[in-house]
C-alpha positions in Angstrom: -8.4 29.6 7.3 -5.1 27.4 7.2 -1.4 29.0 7.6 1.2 28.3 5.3 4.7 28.4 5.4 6.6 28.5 1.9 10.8 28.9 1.3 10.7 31.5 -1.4 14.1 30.6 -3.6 13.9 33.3 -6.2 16.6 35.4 -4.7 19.1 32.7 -4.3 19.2 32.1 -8.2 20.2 28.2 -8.1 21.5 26.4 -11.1 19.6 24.2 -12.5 20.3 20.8 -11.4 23.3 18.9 -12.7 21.3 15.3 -12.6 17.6 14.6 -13.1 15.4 14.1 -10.2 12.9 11.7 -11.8 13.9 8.9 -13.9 13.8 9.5 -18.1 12.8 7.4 -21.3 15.3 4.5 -21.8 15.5 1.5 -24.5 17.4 -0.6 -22.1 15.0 -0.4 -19.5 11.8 -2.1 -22.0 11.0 -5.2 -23.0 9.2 -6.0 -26.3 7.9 -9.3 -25.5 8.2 -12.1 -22.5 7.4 -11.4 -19.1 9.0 -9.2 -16.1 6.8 -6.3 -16.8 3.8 -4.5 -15.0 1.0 -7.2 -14.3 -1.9 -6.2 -17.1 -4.6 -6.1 -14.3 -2.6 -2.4 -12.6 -3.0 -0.8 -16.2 -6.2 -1.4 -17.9 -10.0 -2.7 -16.6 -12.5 -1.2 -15.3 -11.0 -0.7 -11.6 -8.2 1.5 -12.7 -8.4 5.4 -13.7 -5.2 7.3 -15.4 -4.8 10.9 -14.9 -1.7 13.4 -16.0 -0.9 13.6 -12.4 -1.4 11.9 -9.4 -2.8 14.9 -7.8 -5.7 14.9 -10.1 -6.1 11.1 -9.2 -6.6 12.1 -5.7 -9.0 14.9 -6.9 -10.9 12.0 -7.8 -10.9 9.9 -4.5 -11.6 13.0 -2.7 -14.7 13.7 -4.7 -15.6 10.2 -4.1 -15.4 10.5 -0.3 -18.0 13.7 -0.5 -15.4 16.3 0.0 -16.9 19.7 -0.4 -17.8 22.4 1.4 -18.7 22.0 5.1 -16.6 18.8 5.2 -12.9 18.0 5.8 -9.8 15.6 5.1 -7.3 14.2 7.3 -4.3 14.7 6.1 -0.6 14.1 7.3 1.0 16.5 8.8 4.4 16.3 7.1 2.9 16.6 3.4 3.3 18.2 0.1 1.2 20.3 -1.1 -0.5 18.3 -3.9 -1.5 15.9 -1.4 -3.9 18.9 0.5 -4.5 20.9 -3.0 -7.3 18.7 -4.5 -9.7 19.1 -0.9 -9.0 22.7 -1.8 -10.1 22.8 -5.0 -13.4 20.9 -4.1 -14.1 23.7 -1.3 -12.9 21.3 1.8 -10.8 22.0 4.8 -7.7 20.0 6.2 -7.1 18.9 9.2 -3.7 17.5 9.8 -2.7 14.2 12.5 0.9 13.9 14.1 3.5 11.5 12.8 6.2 10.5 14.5 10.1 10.8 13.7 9.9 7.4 11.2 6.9 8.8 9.1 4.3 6.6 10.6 1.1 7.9 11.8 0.4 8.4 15.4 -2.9 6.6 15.9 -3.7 8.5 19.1 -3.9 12.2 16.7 -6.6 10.9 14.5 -8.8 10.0 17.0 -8.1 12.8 18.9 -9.4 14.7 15.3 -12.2 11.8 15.2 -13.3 12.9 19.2 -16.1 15.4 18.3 -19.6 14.9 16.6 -19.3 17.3 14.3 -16.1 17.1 13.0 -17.6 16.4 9.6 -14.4 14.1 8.5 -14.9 12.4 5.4 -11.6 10.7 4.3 -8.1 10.1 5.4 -5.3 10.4 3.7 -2.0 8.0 4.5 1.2 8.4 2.4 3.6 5.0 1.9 6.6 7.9 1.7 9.9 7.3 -0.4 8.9 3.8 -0.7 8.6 2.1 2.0 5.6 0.3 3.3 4.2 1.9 6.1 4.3 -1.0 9.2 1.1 -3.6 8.8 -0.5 -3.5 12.2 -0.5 0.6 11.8 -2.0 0.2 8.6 -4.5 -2.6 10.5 -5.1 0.4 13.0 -6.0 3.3 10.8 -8.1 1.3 8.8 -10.2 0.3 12.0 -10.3 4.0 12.6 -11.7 4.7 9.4 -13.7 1.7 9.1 -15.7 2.9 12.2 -15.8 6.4 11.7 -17.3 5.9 8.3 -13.7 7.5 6.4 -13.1 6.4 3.5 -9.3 5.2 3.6 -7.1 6.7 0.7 -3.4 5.3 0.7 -0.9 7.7 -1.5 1.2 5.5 -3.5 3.1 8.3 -5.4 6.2 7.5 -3.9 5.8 3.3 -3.9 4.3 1.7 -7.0 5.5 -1.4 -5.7 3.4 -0.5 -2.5 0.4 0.2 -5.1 0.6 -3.2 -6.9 0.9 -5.3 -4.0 -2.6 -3.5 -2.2 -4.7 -2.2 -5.3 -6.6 -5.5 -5.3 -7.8 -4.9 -1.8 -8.5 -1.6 -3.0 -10.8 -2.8 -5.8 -12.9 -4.6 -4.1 -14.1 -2.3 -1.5 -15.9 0.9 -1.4 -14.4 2.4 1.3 -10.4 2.2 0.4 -8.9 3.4 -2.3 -5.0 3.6 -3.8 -3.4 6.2 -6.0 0.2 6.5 -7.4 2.5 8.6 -9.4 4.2 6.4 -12.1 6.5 9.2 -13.4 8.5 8.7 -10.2 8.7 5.0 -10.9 8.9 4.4 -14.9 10.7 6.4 -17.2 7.8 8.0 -18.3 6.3 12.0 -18.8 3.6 12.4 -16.5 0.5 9.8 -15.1 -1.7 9.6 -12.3 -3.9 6.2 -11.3 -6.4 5.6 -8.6 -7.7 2.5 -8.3 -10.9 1.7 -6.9 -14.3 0.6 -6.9 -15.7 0.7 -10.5 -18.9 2.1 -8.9 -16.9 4.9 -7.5 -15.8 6.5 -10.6 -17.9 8.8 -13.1 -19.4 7.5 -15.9 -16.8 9.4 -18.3 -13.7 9.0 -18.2 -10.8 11.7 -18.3 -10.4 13.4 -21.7 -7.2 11.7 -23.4 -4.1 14.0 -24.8 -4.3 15.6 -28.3 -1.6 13.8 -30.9 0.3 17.8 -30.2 0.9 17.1 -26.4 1.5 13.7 -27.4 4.3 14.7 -29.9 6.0 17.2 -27.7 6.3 14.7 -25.1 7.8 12.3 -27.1 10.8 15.0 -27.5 11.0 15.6 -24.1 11.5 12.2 -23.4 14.7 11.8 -25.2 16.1 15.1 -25.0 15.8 14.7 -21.0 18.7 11.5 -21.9 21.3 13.7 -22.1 23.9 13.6 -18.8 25.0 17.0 -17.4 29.0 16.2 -17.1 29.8 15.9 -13.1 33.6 15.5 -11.4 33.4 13.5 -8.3 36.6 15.3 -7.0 34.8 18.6 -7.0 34.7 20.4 -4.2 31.9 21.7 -1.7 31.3 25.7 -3.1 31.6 28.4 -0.5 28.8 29.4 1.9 27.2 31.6 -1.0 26.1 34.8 0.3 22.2 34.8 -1.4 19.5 33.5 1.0 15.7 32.4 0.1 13.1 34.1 2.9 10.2 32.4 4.7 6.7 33.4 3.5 3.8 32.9 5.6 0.4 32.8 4.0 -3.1 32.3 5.2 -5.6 31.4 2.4 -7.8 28.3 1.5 -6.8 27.9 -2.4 -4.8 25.3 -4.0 -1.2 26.3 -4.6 0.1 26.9 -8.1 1.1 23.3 -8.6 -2.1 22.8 -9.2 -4.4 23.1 -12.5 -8.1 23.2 -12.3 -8.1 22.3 -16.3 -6.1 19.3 -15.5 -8.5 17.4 -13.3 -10.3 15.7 -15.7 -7.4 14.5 -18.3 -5.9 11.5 -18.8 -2.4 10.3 -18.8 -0.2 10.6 -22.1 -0.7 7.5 -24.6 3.2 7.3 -24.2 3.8 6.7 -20.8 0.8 4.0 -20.3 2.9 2.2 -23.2 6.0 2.8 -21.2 4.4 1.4 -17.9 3.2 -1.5 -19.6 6.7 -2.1 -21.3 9.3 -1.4 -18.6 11.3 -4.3 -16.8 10.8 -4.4 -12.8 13.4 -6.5 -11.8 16.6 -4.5 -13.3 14.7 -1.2 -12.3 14.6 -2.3 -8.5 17.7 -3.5 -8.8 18.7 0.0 -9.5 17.5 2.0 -7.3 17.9 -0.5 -4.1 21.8 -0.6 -5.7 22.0 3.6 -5.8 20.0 3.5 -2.2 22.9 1.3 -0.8 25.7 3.7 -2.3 24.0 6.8 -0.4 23.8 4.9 2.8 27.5 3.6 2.4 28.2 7.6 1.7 26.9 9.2 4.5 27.8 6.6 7.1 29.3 8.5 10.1 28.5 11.9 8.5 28.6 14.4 11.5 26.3 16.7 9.8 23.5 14.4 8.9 22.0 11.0 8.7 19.9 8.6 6.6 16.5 8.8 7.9 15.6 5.0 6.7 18.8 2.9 7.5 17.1 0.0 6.7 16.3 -1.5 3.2 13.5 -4.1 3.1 13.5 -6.3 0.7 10.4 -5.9 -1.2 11.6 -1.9 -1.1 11.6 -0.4 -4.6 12.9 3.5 -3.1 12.3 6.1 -4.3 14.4 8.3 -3.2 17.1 8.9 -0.3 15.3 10.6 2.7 18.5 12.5 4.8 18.3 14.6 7.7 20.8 17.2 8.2 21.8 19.4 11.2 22.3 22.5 9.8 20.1 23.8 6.3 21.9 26.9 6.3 24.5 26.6 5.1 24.6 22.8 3.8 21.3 23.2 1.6 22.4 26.0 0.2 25.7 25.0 -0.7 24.5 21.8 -2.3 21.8 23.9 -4.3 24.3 26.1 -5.8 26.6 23.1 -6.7 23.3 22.0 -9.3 23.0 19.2 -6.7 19.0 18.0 -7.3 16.8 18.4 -4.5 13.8 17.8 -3.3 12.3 19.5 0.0 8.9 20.0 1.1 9.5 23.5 2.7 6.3 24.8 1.5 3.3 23.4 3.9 0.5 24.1 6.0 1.6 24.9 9.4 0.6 22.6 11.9 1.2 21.7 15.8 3.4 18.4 15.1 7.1 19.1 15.5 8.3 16.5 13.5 6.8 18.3 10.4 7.7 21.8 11.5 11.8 19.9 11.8 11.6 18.1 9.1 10.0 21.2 6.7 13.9 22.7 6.4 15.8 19.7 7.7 14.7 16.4 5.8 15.8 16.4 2.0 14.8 13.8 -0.7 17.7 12.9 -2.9 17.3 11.0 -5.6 18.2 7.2 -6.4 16.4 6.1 -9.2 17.4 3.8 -11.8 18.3 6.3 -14.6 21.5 7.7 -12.7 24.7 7.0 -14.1 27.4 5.7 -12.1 28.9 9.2 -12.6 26.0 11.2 -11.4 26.2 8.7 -8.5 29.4 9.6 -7.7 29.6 13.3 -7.7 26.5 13.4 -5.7 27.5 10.8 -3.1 31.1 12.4 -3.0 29.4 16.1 -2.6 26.8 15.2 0.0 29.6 13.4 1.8 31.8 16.4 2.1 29.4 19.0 3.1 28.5 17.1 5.9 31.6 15.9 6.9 
């Protein structure tokens, strides 16, 4: 049964984040006629599926590979835990391969896992993480593992829809390799989830659509998330506050709450397909590469922590700003109790790569999308800046 190690915030009582971590509804950001917008072909036909969430997408390529009980997925070892939840929920098990300090996979792990007869391996899993394309002769590599191991070869797109729409074709055509994505960390959008694939991999229905009710309330949502928390660049790091989070370690072979069993089969909300197929690329990755820069620029020389990705290629669209820092306590939770947003997969199957086990407490995701304000910008660049000064 797999071990699990969660950070358990509730007695630190954080604010609520001062800035949003995923991008919101905008007018400025659509286009109501001419081109620059998502090519039709990534949307609609019969090679594309939309889910609420990208989790429920991977459900989907999961059941696809034969995942069930007696059988098992390779996963990553630095994950989150959607990634691993869907096996779960179809009665898998999880075995995890070794990445190295960039986030690629190391080859010589998955065949090690591959090694014995029995190990009843039916897909693997490969994450394109906070944008960037994983190199192509690894990805040449793992698919020649896969291809002759029989695996089929699932590449997570939720953090690189630019990733997704540059490989989906390949994806299409092929029985064997399959792409998902989360466009909700891309578009200004509620929720969605796509796989694309085979048509003859899918079911013959497709997910239930949203009622006109969850339709309605995400409409709201969507413009009352527009409104800008008011943030002072010149404000300064808050004391080392004296409430702590604990480490939990759990063994059990269930999904995690993130996860909805009622959710697998539904589809996306009518609203954000209509904002996918509406939003302009160009000014959005123009955004997000310009925020990426300013984060870089701000924690240049930091003593306390460095970029993890100093280099931005230029077909990157990021999605966030992967940092490590030396010291979590007390820097993360000084930065949480500012309202700084934060992501940080500290809640994750334990596993024997110490890359992950570092980079559970160690690597945060902060956010650079295109819905930021130069303000927002600016206070967090400024804070991040000090506390690791």
């Amino acid at each position: 049964m797999p071990e699990y190690q969660r950070f358990d915030a509730v007695a630190c009582e954080f604010p609520r984040p001062r800035a949003p971590l995923f991008p919101s509804l905008r007018l400025a950001d659509l286009s109501f006629g001419g081109s620059g917008t998502v090519a039709p072909a990534l949307i609609d036909g019969t090679a594309v599926r939309h889910f609420a969430r990208g989790r429920y997408a991977m459900h989907a390529a999961y059941l696809a590979a034969g995942i069930g009980p007696g059988t098992a997925l390779l996963a990553p070892s630095y994950h989150c835990r959607t990634m691993i939840d869907p096996a779960l929920a179809l009665g898998g098990t999880v075995l995890f391969y070794e990445v190295d300090s960039d986030l690629t996979p190391r080859v010589d792990s998955i065949r090690a896992l591959l090694a014995p007869r029995d190990h009843g391996i039916k897909a693997l899993v490969l994450p394109h993480y906070f944008g960037f394309e994983q190199p192509p002769a690894l990805l040449a590599a793992v698919m020649a593992v896969c291809r002759h191991h029989g695996l089929m070869f699932i590449e997570d797109c939720s953090h690189a829809w630019q990733v997704a729409a540059k490989r989906a074709q390949g994806a299409q055509a092929n029985a064997d390799h399959v792409l998902m994505a989360s466009p909700y960390k891309f578009f200004g959008c509620e929720d969605g989830g796509v796989l694309w694939a085979n048509p003859a991999l899918f079911p013959i229905t497709p997910p239930a659509r949203p009622g006109l009710l969850r339709e309605a309330k995400a409409f709201t949502s969507a413009w009352s998330r527009n409104r800008a928390a008011r943030v002072d660049a010149t404000e300064a790091v808050p004391r080392d506050p004296a409430l702590r989070g604990q480490d939990i370690v759990e063994r059990h072979d269930q999904p995690s709450p993130l996860y909805e069993r009622a959710m697998e089969n539904k589809n996306s909300l009518a609203l954000s397909r209509w904002v996918m197929r509406r939003t302009l690329l160009a000014p959005l990755i123009e955004r997000r590469r310009q925020h990426y820069r300013q984060w870089l620029e701000a924690v240049a020389g930091a003593r306390g922590g460095q970029a993890l990705m100093h280099d931005l290629p230029d077909d990157c669209a990021p999605y966030m700003f992967p940092i490590t820092i030396a010291e979590p306590d007390p820097v993360f939770y000084q930065l949480k109790q500012a309202g700084m947003p934060i992501f940080r997969w500290d809640d994750m199957a334990v596993s024997s790569c110490t890359v992950a086990r570092n980079y559970r407490l160690h690597l945060l995701h902060l956010p650079c999308h295109q819905g930021l304000t130069s303000q927002q910008m600016a206070w967090m660049t400024a804070l991040v800046a000090k506390a690791l000064a």
